[in-house]
C-alpha positions as CSV (number, residue, x, y, z in Angstrom):
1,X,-5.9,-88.6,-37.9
2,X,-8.8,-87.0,-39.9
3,X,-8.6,-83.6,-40.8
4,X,-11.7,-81.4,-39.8
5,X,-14.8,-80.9,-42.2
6,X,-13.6,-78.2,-44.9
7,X,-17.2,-75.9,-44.5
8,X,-20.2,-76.7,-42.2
9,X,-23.8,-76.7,-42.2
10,X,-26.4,-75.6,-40.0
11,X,-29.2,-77.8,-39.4
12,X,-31.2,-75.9,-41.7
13,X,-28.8,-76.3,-44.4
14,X,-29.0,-79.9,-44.3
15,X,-32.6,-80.4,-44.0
16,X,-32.7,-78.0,-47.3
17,X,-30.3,-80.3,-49.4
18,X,-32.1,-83.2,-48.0
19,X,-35.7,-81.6,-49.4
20,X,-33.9,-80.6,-52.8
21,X,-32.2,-84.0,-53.3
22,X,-35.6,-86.0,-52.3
23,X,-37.3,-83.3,-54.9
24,X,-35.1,-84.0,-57.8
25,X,-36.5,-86.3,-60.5
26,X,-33.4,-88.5,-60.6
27,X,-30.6,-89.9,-58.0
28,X,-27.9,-87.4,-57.3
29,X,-24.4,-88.5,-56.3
30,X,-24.8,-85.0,-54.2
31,X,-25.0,-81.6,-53.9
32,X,-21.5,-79.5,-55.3
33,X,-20.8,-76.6,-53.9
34,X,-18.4,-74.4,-55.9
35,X,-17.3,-70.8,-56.6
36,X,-17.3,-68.5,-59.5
37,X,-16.2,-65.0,-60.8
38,X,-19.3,-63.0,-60.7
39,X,-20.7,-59.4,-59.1
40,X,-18.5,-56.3,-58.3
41,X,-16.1,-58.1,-55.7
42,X,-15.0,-61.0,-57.7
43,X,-16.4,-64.5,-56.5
44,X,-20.1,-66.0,-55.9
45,X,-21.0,-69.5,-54.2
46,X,-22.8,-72.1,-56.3
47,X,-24.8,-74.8,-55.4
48,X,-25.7,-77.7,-58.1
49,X,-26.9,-81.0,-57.7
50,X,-24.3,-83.4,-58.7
51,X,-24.6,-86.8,-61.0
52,X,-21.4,-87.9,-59.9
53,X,-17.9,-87.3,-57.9
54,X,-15.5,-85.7,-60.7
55,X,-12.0,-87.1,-59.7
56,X,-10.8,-83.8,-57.6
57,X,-13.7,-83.2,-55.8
58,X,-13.4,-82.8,-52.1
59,X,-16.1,-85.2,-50.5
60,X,-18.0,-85.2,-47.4
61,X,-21.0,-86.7,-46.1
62,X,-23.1,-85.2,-43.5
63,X,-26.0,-86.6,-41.4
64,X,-26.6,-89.0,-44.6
65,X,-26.1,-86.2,-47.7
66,X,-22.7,-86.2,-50.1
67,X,-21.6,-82.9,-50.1
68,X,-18.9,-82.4,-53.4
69,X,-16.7,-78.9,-53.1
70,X,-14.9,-77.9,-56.5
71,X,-11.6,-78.6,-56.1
72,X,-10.9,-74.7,-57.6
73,X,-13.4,-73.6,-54.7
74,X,-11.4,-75.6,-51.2
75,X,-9.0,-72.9,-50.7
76,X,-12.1,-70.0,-50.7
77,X,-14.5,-72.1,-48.3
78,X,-12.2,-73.9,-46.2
79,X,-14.3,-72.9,-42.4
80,X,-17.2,-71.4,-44.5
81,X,-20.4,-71.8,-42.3
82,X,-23.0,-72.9,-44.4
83,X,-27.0,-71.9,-43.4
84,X,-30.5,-71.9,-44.8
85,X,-32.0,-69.1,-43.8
86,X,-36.2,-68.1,-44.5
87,X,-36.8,-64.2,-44.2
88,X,-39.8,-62.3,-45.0
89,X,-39.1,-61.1,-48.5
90,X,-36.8,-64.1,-49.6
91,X,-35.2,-67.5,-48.3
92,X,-31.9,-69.1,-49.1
93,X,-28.4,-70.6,-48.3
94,X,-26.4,-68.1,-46.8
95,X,-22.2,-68.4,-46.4
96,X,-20.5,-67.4,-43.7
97,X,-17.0,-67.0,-44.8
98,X,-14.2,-66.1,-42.2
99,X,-11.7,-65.8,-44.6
100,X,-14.0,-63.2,-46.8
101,X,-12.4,-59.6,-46.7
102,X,-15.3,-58.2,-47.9
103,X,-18.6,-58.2,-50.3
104,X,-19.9,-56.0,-52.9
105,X,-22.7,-53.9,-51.8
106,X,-25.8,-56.0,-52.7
107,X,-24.0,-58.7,-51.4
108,X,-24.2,-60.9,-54.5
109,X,-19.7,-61.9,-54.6
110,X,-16.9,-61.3,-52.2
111,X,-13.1,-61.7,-52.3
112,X,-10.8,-63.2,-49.9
């Protein structure tokens, strides 16, 4: 029995980390997607390319791409939607968490 994908992507998510992995000067193992204190609410997504799987890290692949989640970020994205979305004034990958209980007002962290 496999156990369902801990966040997913969008189409337009993938396509991005596909772009940013082809753009990057040197092979990636992935892309890690993690979470750190930051802003007024307590806790801000990060993405970084990754050189390799760190022991703990909680792999997936989608439609061809490694995605890596920080072992101390699971229990905060676990059914996190992950999109790419292009706006007017800016673009970027937007979380949609269902286990958020709310954000700061720009929007910058949340808590759980």
């Amino acid at each position: 029995m496999s156990l369902p994908a801990p966040i997913n992507m969008t189409p337009a998510a993938i396509e991005q980390v596909k772009a940013l992995l082809d753009s990057r000067d040197k092979p990636s193992a992935g892309i890690r997607i993690g979470v750190q204190t930051k802003g007024c609410s307590g806790l801000s997504y990060t993405l970084e390319f990754a050189d390799e799987v760190n022991e703990f890290d909680e792999e997936m692949e989608v439609d061809g791409i490694t995605i890596l989640i920080d072992p101390k970020a699971t229990m905060f994205v676990i059914g996190t939607e992950m999109d790419y979305v292009v706006d007017t004034l800016e673009s970027g990958f937007v979380f949609k968490n269902p286990n958020e209980k709310g954000r700061c007002g720009c929007g910058e962290s949340f808590h759980v």
